[in-house]
N, C-alpha and C positions, 0 to 999 in steps of 0.2 A: 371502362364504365361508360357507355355506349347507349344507343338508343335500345337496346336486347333489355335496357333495364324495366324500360313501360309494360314489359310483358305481366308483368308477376301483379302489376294492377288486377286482372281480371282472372289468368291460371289460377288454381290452386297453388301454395307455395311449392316450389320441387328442394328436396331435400341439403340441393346447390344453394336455394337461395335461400334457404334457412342460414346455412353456412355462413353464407356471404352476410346474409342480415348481423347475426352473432358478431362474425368477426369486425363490422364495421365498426360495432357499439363498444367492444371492446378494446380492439388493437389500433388505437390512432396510426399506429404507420403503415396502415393496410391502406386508409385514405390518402386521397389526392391532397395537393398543400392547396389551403384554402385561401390564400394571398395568391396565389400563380394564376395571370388568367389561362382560361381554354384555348384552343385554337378556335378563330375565328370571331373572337369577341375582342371592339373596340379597344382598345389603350387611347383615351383622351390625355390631350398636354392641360392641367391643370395642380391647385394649388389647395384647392378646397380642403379637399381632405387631410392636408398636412396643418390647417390653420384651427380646424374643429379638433381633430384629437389631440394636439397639442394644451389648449384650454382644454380637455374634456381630461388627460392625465395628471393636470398639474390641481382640478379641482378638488380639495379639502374642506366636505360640508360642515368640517366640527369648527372652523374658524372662525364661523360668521355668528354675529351676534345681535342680540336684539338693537343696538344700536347703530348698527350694520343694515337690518333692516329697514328701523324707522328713517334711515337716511337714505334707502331706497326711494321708499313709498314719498319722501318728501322732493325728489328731483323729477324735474319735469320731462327729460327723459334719460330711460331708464340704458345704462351701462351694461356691458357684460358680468362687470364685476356688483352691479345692481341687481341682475337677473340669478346671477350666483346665491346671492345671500337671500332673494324669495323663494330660492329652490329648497332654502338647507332647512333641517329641522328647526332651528332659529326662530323662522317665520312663522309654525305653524300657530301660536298664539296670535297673531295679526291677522286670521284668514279674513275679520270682517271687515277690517281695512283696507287688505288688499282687492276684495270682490267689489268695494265700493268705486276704487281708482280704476278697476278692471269696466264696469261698469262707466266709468265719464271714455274712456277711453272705445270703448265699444259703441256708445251713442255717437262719440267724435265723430269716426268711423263708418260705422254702418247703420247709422239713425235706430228704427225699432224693426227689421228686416230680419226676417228670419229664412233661410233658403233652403227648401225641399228638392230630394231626389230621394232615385230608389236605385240599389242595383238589380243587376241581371246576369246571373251567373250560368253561360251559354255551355258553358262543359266544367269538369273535377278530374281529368287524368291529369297526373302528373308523373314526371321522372325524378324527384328530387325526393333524400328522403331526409324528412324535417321532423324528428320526433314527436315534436310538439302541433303537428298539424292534421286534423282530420284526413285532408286531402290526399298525406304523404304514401307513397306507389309500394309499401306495403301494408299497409290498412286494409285489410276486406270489406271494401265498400259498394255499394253500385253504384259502376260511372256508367256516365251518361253523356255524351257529344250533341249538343243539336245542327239539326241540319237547318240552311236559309230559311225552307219554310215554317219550321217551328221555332227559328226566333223569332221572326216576323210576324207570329202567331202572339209568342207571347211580346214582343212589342208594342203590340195594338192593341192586347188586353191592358197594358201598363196606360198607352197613351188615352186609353180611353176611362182611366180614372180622374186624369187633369195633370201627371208628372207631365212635366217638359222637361228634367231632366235627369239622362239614365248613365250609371256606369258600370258598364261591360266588365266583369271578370273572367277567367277562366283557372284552371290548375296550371301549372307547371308543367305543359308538354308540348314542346316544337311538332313531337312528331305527331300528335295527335290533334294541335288547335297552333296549327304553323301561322306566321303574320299574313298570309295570303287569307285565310277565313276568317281570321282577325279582322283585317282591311273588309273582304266583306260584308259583314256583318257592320262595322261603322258604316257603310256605304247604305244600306237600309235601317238605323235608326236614324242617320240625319233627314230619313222621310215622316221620321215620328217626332223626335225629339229637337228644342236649337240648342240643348249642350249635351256632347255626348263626350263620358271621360271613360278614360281604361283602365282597370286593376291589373297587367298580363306580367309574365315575367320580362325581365328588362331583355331589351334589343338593343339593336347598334343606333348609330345615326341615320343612315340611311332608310334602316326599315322605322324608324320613328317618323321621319320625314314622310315616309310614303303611306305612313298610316295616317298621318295629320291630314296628307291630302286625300286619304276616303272621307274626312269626316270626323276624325277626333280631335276636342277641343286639348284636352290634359290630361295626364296621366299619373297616378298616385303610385307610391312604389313603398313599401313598408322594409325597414332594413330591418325590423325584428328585434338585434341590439347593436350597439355600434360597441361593442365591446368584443374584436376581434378571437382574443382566446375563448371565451364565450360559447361566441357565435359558432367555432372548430367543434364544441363539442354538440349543439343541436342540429347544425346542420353536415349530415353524414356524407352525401352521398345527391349527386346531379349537380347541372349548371349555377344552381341558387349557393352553392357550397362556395364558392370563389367572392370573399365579402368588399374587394374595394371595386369589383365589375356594378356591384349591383348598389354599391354607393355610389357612384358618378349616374346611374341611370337619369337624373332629374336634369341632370346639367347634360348630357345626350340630345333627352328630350327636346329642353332648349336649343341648341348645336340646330337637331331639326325641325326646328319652326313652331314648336307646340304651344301655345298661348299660355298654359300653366301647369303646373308641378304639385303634389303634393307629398307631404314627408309624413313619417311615423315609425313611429317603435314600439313592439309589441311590449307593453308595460307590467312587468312580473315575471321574464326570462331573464332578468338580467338586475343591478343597481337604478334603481327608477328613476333614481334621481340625477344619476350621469349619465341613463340615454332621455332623458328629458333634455338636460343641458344639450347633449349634442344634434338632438332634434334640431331644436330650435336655434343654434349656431348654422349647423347646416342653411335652414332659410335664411339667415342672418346675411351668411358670408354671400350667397347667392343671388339674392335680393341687389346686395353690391356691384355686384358682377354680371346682372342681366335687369337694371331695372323697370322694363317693360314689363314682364313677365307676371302674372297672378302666381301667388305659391298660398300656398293654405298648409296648415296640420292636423294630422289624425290623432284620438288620444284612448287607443284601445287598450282595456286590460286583457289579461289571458283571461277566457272564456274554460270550462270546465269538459276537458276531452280526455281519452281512455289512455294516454302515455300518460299522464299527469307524478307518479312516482320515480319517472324518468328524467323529469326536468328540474325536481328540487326548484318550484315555481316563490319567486318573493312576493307576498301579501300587498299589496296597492289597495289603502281602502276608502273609500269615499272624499273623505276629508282631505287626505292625500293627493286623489286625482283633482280636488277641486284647486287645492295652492298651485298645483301643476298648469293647470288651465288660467288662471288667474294669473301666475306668472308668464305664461305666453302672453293676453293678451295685452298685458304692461312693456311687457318686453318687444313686441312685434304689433303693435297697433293695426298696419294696414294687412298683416295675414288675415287670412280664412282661417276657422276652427269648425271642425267639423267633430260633431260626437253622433256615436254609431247607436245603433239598435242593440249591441252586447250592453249597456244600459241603461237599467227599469227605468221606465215612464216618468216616475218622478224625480230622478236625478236630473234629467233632459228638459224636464219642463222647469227644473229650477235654475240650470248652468247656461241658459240659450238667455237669462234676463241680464247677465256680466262677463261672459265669456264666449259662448259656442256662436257663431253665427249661420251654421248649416246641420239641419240634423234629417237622416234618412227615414224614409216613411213607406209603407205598404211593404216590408222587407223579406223576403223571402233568401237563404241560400243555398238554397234548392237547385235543382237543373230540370226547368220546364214543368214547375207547376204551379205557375203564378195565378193559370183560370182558376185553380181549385181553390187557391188561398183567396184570391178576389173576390169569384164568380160564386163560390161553392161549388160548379159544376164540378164532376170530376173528370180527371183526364182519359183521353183515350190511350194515350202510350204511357210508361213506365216511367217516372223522375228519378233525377241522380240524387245521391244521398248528401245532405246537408255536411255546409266544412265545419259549422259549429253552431252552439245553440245563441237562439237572439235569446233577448232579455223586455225586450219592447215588441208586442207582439199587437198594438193597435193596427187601426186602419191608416189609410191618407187622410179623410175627412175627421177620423176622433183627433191626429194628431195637430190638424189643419185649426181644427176649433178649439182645441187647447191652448194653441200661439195666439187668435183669438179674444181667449178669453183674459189671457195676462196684460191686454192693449197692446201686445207686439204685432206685426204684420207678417204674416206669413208670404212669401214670393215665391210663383214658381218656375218664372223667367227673368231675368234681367237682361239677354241680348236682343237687339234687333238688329236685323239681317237687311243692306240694302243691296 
C-alpha cells in the first residue's frame, strides 16, 4: 500500500482498483493494523494518550445529574469530572446558564476580540482513503496542485482583502505536496501574512521544525474520532490509517518549536460527546506539559458529502454543538475556539458573543480560485474541486461588520514582529 496508490486519483479506476477499493470496505484483514506505525514515522516517548483515553473509557454520560451540574456551573474552576457532567445530556436544560459562565469566562480571557483568518487550500491529492472525505484518492474529483506562482497569486489576492492571517492546507499526499513545497510555500506567505498556520497531514519532528523555520506559526491536526475501533473502520487505507501517529502530531509539533497547536474532532463520526471529552482532555493534558504553547479547538460538524450512507453519520444539532462549545470554554478558559464556515452565519454570529474566539472569513475550499470568489474576475487556469460545502458564504467585510455590529471587535492581527 505504497505510493502506486495516488495514481487512481486522476486514472480512470482500473478494474484492480475497483477490487482493491471493495476488498478494503469489506475484509478488515485485507487492511494494515491501524495502531502499528509505518516505517519511517516518529515514535515519541510520551503519556498523553494513555491519560485521555483512559478518562474518555471510563466516561458514563447517564451518571451525571442535574445536581451534578449545577455544582459544576457553581465552582470556580471547572474539574474534569465538572466538564464531564456539562458534557452529559444532564446539562442540556442549563444551556442558558452555562452560555452565561461561558461568556464571564471568555471576556476574562479574551475581552470583546474576535480573530479572523481565512484558509488557502494550495492542492486536494491525497493517498489515504477516508470514506467520509471529499478529498479521499478514490473520489473522482479534479485535483489541482499549485505551483509558487499561483500561490502567490492567490496570496496577494487574499492579503489584499486585509487578512493577516492565512492557513495553508493541502490533501494527504507526500508524494504529490512533499514538506519541501510545504516549506515553500510558508516561506512566501510570511511575505503576506504575520501568522501563518498549517492544516497538512502529520510529519515527524524534524520536518515540523523545519517547517516552523520557513515560517509557520502552528499547526491544526484534526483526529476525526478518537475512538480507535471507529476510526479502523473510516479510515481504510494510507498514512492517516495509523491513529495514535496522528494523535501525538500536536505534541511533535511542539517537540519542533511550533508556537501552537490546534485540536478537533470531526463531530458526527463518531459518539460526540466522548470525542468532545477527549478533544478537550487532549489540550488539557498538553497545556500541562508544554505550558508556553498557544493550543486552541476546532468544533466541526460533518458537512453533507456523497459516502454519507457509508458512515452511518450521528446527528449533532445546534443545541448540541452549542453545550459543546460552552463546555470548552468553562473547561479551558485560556484555549482558542475557533468555529468554521461549515456553520450558517447565524450560528457564528451568536456563539463568538460566549464561546468561539476565532471564526474564518472570505472561505473558499477550492484549489486556486480565490480571485473569482473575491474579485469576480474569473480564473485563467482550471481550480481543484472543493473538500466540502461551507455553510457561511459571506464576505470579509460582511463578516467583519457583523462583529461590529454586536459591539465585539474584530482583530486581524495580534503579533508584532521586532
Amino acid at each position: 500500500m505504497g505510493n502506486e496508490e495516488y495514481i487512481i486519483q486522476w486514472d480512470d479506476m482500473t478494474p484492480e482498483a475497483k477490487a482493491k477499493k471493495e476488498r478494503l470496505e469489506q475484509d478488515p484483514s485485507f487492511r494494515t493494523d491501524h495502531m502499528a506505525y509505518m516505517e519511517g514515522m516518529d515514535q515519541i516517548s510520551t503519556d498523553i494518550r494513555d491519560k485521555v483515553m483512559s478518562q474518555v473509557e471510563s466516561y458514563d454520560e447517564k451518571v451525571y445529574t442535574a445536581a451534578d451540574v449545577q455544582a459544576a456551573l457553581a465552582h470556580d474552576v471547572c474539574s474534569i469530572e465538572d466538564f464531564k457532567a456539562l458534557l452529559s445530556p444532564a446539562a442540556q436544560p442549563f444551556l442558558e446558564q452555562m452560555a452565561e459562565k461561558a461568556a464571564v469566562e471568555r471576556r476574562n480571557h479574551f475581552g470583546n476580540s474576535v480573530y479572523l483568518f481565512t484558509p488557502l487550500y494550495i492542492a486536494n491529492y491525497c493517498e489515504n482513503y477516508c470514506v467520509y472525505c471529499g478529498f479521499n484518492c478514490y473520489n473522482h474529483i479534479h485535483r489541482k496542485k499549485l505551483n509558487m506562482q499561483e500561490i502567490e497569486h492567490e496570496m496577494k489576492v487574499i492579503a489584499d482583502s486585509g487578512i493577516e492571517e492565512i492557513l495553508m492546507l493541502t490533501g494527504e499526499s507526500r508524494h504529490m505536496s512533499d514538506v519541501k513545497y510545504i516549506g515553500e510555500a510558508c516561506k512566501l506567505a510570511s511575505k503576506y501574512f504575520r501568522n501563518v498556520g498549517l492544516e497538512i497531514y502529520p510529519v515527524n519532528v524534524d520536518e515540523y521544525k523545519y517547517l516552523h523555520e520557513c515560517g509557520a506559526d502552528y499547526i491544526t491536526v484534526f483526529q476525526e474520532t478518537y475512538n480507535p475501533d471507529k476510526y479502523e473502520t473510516l479510515h481504510l487505507m494510507g498514512h492517516k490509517r495509523v491513529w495514535p501517529y496522528r494523535f501525538e502530531a500536536q505534541e511533535r509539533a511542539l517537540m519542533g518549536g511550533m508556537r501552537g497547536v490546534g485540536f478537533s474532532a470531526l463531530l458526527g463520526l463518531d459518539d460526540f460527546r466522548k470525542d468532545a471529552l477527549a478533544t478537550a482532555l487532549h489540550v488539557y493534558y498538553l497545556q500541562r506539559k508544554y505550558p508556553h504553547a498557544e493550543m486552541s479547538l476546532s468544533c466541526p460538524r460533518l458537512r453533507p458529502i456523497i459516502n454519507n450512507d457509508k458512515i452511518n453519520p450521528k446527528d449533532v444539532h445546534e443545541t448540541q454543538l452549542c453545550q459543546i462549545l460552552c463546555a470548552y470554554r468553562i473547561f479551558l478558559p485560556y484555549a482558542g475556539i475557533t468555529v468554521s464556515s461549515r456553520e450558517v452565519a447565524r450560528f457564528r454570529d451568536h456563539i463568538i458573543r460566549f464561546a468561539a474566539t476565532k471564526i474564518s472569513a472570505g472561505v473558499s475550499t477550492g484549489i486556486g480560485d480565490h480571485e473569482e470568489k473575491y474579485t469576480g474576475k474569473e480564473n485563467e487556469a482550471e481550480s481543484g474541486d472543493e473538500q466540502f460545502e461551507i455553510a457561511d458564504n459571506r464576505s470579509l467585510q460582511e463578516i467583519y461588520d457583523a462583529i461590529k455590529d454586536q459591539g465585539l471587535q474584530p482583530v486581524l492581527n495580534e503579533y508584532i514582529y521586532v
